[in-house]
N, C-alpha and C positions, 0 to 999 in steps of 0.2 A: 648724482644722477642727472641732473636740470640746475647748473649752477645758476645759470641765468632766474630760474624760474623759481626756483626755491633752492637757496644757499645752505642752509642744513640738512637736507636727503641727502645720502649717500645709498654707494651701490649694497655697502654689507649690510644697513639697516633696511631696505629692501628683499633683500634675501634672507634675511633674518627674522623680518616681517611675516614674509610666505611659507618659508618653514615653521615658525612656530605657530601662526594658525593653522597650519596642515596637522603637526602633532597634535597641538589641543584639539581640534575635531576629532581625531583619530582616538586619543585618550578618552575625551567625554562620548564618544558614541562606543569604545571598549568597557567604560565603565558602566555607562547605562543600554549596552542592548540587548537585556532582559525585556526591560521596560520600551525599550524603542522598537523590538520584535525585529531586531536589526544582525545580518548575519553579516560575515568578515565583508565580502562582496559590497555590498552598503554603507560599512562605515570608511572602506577606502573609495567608493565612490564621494561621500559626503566632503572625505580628505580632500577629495581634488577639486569638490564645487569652492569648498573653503578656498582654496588655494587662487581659485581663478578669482573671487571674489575679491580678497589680501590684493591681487596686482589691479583691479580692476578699481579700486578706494585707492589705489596712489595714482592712477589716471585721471579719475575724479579730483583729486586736489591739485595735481599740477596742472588743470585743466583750467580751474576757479584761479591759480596761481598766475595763468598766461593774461587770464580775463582783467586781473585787479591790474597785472602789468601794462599792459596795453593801454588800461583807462590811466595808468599812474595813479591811481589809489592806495591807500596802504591798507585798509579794513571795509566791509561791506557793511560796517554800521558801528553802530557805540553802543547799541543794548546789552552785551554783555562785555565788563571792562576787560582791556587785556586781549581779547580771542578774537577780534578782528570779524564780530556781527554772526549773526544768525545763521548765513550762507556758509562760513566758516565750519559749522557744524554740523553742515548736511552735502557740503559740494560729494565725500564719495559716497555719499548714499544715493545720490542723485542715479549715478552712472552703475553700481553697484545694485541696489534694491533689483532691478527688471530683469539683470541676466541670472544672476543668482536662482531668483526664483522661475525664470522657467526651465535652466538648468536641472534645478531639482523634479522640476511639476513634468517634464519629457523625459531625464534617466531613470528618475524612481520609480 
């Protein structure tokens, strides 16, 4: 995807990403929308929040990815060994969290 930016993304783990979180929404809102009071309408709407979310958490990491580059960094901290710090763990929730949910809080 971003060799520059991060050398392990590729395009099919990408799309493989966004499709299978579009299915599993689509699964867990078929298997629960008894309980979700949730008709076909809703749970493919849900698919597709999911789905923008999926591309929206890889924008967020290559984003964190352009940042560490830029500074020449290799990790945003040492608190957790191996994972490359705390920010590591949140960059696509960062970018992800805000649309997702007003996504859902304006079509639902």
């Amino acid at each position: 995807m971003s060799p520059k930016l991060s050398p392990k993304k590729s395009v099919e783990g990408a799309v493989g990403g966004v499709a299978g979180s579009m299915l599993l929404t689509a699964l867990y809102g078929w298997v629960f929308r008894d309980a979700m009071q949730a008709g076909m309408q809703e749970i493919i709407l849900l698919s597709a929040i999911s789905g923008v979310g999926a591309l929206l958490s890889m924008i967020g990491d290559l984003a964190a990815s352009a940042v560490k580059r830029n500074y020449e960094i290799k990790d945003y901290g040492t608190l957790i060994p191996g994972h490359g710090g705390i920010l590591d763990r949140f960059d696509s929730v960062i970018f992800t969290a805000p649309v997702v949910y007003f996504l859902a809080a304006y079509l639902m």
